[in-house]
N, CA, C and O atoms as a Tinker XYZ file with bonds, in Angstrom:
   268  protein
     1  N     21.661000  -17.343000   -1.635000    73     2
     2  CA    20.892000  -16.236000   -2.113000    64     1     3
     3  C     20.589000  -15.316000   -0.931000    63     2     4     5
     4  O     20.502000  -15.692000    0.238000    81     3
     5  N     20.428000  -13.965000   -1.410000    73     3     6
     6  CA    20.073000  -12.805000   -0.287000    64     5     7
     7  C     18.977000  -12.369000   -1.004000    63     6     8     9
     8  O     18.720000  -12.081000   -2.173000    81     7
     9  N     18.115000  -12.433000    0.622000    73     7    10
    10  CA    16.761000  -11.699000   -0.110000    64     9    11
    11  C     16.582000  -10.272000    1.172000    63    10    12    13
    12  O     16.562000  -10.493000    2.383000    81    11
    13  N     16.488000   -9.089000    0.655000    73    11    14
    14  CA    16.125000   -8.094000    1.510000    64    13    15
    15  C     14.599000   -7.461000    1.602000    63    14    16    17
    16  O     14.075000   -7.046000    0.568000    81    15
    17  N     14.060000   -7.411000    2.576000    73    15    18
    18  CA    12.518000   -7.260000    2.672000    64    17    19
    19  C     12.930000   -5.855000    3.653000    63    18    20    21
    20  O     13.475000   -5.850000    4.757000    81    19
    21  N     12.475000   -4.730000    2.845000    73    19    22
    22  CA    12.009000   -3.504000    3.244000    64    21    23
    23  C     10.904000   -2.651000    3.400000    63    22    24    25
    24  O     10.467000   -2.072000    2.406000    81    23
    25  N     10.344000   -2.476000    4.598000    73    23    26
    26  CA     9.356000   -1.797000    4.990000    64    25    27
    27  C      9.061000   -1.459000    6.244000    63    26    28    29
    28  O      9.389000   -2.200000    7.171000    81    27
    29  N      8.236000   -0.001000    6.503000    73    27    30
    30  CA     8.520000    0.651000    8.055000    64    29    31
    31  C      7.816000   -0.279000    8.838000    63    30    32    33
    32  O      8.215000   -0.492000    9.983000    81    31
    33  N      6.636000   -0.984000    8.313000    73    31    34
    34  CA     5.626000   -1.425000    8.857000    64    33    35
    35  C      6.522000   -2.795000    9.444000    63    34    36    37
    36  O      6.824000   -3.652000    8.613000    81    35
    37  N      6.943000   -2.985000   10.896000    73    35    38
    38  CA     6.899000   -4.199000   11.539000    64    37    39
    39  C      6.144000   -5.564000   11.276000    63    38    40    41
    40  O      6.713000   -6.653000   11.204000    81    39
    41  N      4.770000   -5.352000   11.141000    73    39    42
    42  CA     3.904000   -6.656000   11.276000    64    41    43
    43  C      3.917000   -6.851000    9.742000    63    42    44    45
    44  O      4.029000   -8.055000    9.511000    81    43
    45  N      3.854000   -6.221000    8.762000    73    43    46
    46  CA     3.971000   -5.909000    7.204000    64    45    47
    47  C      5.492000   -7.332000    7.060000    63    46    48    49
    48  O      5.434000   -8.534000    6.804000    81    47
    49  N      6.707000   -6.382000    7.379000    73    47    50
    50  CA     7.561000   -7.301000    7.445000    64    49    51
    51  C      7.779000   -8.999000    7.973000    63    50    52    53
    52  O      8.177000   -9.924000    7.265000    81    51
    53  N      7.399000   -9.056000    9.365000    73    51    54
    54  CA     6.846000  -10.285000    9.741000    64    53    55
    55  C      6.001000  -11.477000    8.269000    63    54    56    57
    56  O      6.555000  -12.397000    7.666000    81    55
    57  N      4.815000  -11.053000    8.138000    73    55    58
    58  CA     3.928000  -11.313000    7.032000    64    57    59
    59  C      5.098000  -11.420000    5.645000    63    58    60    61
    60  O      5.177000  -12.448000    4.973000    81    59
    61  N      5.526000  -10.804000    5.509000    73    59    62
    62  CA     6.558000  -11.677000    4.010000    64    61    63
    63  C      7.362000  -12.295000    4.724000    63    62    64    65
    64  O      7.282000  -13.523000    4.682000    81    63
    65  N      8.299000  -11.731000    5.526000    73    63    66
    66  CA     9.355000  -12.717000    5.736000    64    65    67
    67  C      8.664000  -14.452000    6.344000    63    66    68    69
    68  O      9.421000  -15.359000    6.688000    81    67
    69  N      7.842000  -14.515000    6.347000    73    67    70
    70  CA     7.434000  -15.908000    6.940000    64    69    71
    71  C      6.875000  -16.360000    5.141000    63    70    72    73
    72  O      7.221000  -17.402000    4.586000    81    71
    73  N      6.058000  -15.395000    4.563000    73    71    74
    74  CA     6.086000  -16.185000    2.970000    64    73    75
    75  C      7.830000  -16.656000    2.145000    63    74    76    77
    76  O      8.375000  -17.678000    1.728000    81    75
    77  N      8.106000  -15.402000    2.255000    73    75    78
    78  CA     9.625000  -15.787000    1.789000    64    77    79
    79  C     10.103000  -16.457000    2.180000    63    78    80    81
    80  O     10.667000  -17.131000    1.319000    81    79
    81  N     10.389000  -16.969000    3.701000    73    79    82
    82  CA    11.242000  -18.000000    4.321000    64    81    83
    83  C     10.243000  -19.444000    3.743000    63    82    84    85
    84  O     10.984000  -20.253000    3.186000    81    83
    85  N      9.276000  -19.741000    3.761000    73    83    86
    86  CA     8.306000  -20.726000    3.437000    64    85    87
    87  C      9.072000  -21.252000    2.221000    63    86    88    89
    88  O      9.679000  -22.320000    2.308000    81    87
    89  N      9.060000  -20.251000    0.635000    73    87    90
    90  CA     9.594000  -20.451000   -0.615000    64    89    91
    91  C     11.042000  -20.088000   -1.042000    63    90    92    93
    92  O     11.579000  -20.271000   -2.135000    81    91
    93  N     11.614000  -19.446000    0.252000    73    91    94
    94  CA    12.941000  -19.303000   -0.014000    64    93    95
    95  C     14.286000  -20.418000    0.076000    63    94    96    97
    96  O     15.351000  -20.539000   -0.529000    81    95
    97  N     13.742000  -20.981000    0.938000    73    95    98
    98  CA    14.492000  -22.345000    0.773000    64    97    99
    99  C     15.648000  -22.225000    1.751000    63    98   100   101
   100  O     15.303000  -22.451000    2.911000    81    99
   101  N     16.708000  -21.981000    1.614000    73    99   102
   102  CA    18.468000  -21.536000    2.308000    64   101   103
   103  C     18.636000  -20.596000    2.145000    63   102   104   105
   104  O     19.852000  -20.420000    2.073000    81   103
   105  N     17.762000  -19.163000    1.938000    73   103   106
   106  CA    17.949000  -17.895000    1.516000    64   105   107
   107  C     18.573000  -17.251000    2.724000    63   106   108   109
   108  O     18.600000  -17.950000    3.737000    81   107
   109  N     19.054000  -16.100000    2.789000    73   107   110
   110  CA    19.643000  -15.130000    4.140000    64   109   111
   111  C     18.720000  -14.130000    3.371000    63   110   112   113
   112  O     18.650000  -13.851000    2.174000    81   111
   113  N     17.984000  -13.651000    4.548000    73   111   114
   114  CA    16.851000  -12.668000    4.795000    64   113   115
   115  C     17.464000  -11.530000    5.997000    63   114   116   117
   116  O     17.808000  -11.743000    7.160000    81   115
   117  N     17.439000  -10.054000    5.073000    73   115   118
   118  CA    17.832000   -9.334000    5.805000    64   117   119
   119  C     16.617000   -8.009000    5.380000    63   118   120   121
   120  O     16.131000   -7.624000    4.316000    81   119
   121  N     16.500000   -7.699000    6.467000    73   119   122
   122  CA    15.548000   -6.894000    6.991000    64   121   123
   123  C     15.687000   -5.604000    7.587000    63   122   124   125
   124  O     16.496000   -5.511000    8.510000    81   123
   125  N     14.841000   -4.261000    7.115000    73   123   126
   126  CA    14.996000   -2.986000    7.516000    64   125   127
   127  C     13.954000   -2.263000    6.793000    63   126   128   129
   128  O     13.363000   -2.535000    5.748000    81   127
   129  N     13.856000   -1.119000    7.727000    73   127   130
   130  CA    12.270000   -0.277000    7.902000    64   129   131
   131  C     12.224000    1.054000    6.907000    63   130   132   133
   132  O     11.229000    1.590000    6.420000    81   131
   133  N     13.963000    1.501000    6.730000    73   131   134
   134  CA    13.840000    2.982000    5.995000    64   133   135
   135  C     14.916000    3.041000    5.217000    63   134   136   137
   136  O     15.788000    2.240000    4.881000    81   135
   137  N     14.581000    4.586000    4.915000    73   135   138
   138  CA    15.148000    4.888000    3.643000    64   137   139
   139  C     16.846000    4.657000    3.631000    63   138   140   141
   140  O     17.425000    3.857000    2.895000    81   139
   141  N     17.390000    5.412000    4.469000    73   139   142
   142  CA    19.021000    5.395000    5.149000    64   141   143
   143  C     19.292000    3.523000    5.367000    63   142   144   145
   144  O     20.179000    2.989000    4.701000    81   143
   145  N     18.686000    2.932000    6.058000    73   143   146
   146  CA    19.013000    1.590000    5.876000    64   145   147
   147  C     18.808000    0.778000    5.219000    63   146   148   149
   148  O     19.374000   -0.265000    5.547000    81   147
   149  N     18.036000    0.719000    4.101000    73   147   150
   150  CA    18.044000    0.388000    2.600000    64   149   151
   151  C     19.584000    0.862000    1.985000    63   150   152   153
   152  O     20.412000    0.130000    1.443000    81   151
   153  N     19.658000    2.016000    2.197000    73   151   154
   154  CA    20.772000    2.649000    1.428000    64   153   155
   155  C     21.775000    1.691000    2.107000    63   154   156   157
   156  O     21.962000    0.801000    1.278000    81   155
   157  N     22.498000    1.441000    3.189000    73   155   158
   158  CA    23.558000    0.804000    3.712000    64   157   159
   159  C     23.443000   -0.734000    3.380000    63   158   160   161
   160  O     24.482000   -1.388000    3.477000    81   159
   161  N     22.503000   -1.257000    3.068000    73   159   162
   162  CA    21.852000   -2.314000    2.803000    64   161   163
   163  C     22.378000   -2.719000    1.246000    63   162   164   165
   164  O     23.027000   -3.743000    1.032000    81   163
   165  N     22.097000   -2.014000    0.477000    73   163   166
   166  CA    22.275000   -1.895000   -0.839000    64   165   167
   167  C     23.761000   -1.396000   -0.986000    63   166   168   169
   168  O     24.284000   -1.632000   -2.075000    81   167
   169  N     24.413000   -0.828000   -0.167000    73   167   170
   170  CA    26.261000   -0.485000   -0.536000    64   169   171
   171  C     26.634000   -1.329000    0.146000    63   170   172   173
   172  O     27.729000   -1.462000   -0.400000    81   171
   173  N     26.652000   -2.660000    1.582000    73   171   174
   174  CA    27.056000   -3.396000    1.818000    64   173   175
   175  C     26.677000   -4.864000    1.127000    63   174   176   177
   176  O     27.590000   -5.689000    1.086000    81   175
   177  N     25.603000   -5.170000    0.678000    73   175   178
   178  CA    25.783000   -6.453000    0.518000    64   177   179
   179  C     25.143000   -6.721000   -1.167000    63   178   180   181
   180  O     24.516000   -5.741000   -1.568000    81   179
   181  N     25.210000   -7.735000   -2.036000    73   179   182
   182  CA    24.404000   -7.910000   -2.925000    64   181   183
   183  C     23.553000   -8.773000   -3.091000    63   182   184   185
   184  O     23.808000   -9.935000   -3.405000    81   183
   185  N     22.099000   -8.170000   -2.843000    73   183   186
   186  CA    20.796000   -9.196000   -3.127000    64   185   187
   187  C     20.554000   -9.814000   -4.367000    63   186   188   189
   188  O     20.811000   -9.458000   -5.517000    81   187
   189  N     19.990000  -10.845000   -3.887000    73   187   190
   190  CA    18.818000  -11.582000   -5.202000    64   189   191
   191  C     17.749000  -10.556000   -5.518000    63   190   192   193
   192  O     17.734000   -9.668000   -6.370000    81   191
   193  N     17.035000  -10.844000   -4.785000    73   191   194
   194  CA    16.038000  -10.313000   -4.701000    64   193   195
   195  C     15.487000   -8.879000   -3.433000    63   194   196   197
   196  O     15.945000   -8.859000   -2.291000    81   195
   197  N     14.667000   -8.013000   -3.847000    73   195   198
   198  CA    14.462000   -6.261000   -2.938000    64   197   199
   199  C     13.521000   -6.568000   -2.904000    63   198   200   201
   200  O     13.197000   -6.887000   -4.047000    81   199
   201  N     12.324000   -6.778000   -1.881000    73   199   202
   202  CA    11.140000   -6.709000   -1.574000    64   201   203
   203  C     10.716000   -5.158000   -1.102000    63   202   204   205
   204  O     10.782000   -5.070000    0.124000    81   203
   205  N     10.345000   -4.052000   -1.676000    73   203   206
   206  CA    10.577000   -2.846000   -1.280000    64   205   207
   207  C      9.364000   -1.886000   -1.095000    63   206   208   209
   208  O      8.759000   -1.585000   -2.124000    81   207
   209  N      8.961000   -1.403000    0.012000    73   207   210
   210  CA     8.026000   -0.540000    0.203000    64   209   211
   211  C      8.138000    0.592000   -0.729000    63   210   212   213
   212  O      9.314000    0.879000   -0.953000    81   211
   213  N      7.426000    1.197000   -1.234000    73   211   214
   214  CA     7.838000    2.313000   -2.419000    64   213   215
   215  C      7.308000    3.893000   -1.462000    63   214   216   217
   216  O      7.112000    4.901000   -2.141000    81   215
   217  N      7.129000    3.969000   -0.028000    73   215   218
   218  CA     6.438000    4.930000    0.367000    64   217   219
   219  C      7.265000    4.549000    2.281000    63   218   220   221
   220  O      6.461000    4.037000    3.060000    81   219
   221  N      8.677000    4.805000    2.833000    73   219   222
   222  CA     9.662000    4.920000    3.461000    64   221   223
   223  C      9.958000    6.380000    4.224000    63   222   224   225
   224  O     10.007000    7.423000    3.572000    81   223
   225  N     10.098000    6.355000    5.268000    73   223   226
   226  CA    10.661000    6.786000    5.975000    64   225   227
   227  C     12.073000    6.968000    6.062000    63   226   228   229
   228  O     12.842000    6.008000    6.112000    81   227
   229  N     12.486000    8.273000    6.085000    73   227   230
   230  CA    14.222000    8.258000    5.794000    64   229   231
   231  C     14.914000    7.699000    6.822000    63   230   232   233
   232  O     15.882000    7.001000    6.520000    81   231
   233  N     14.633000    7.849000    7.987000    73   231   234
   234  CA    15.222000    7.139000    9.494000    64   233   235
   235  C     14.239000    6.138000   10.450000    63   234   236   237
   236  O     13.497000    6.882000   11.091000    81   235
   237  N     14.039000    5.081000   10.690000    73   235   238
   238  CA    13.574000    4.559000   11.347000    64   237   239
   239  C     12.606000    4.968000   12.333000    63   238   240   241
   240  O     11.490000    4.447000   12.329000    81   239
   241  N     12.918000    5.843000   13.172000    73   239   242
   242  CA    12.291000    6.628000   13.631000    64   241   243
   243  C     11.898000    7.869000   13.736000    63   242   244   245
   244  O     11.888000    8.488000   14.800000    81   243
   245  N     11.603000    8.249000   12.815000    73   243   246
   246  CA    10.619000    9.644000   11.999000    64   245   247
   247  C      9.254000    8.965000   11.801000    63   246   248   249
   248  O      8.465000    9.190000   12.719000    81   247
   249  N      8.843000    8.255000   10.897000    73   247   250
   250  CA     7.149000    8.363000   11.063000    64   249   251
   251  C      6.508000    8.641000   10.009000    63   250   252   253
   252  O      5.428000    8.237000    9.579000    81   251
   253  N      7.619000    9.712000    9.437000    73   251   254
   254  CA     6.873000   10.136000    8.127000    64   253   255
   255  C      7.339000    9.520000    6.548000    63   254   256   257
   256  O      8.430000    9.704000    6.008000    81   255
   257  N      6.385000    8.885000    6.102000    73   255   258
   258  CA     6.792000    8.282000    4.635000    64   257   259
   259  C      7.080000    9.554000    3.835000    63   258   260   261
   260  O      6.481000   10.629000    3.876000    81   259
   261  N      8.362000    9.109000    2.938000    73   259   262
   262  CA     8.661000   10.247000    2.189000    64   261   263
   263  C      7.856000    9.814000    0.615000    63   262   264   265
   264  O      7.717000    8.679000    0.159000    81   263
   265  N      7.449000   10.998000    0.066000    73   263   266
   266  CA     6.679000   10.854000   -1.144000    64   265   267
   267  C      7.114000   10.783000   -1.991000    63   266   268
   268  O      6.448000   10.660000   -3.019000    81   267
């Protein structure tokens, strides 16, 4: 199983991925902060499960959540 956990917030991410890894069992956990790498995320691989911030940044480093 693939589980992808998205959100800009670093320590945010940390904090699930240690719940998910806890109940995920043998899962592959892949991880990213914005909007553009969600997108590559979602055309390269197919998840189980999207853990997804609904309020993203289009590039990693911009800053600004898009609305």
């Amino acid at each position: 199983m693939i589980i992808g956990i998205v959100d800009d917030d670093f320590a945010k991410r940390q904090t699930i991925l240690s719940i998910v890894t806890r109940c995920g069992g043998d899962a592959t956990i892949l991880q990213c902060g914005s909007l553009s790498a969600v997108r590559h995320m979602l055309r390269d691989t197919a998840l189980a499960l999207l853990i997804l911030d609904i309020a993203l940044p289009e590039h990693e480093d911009s800053g600004e959540p898009l609305a």
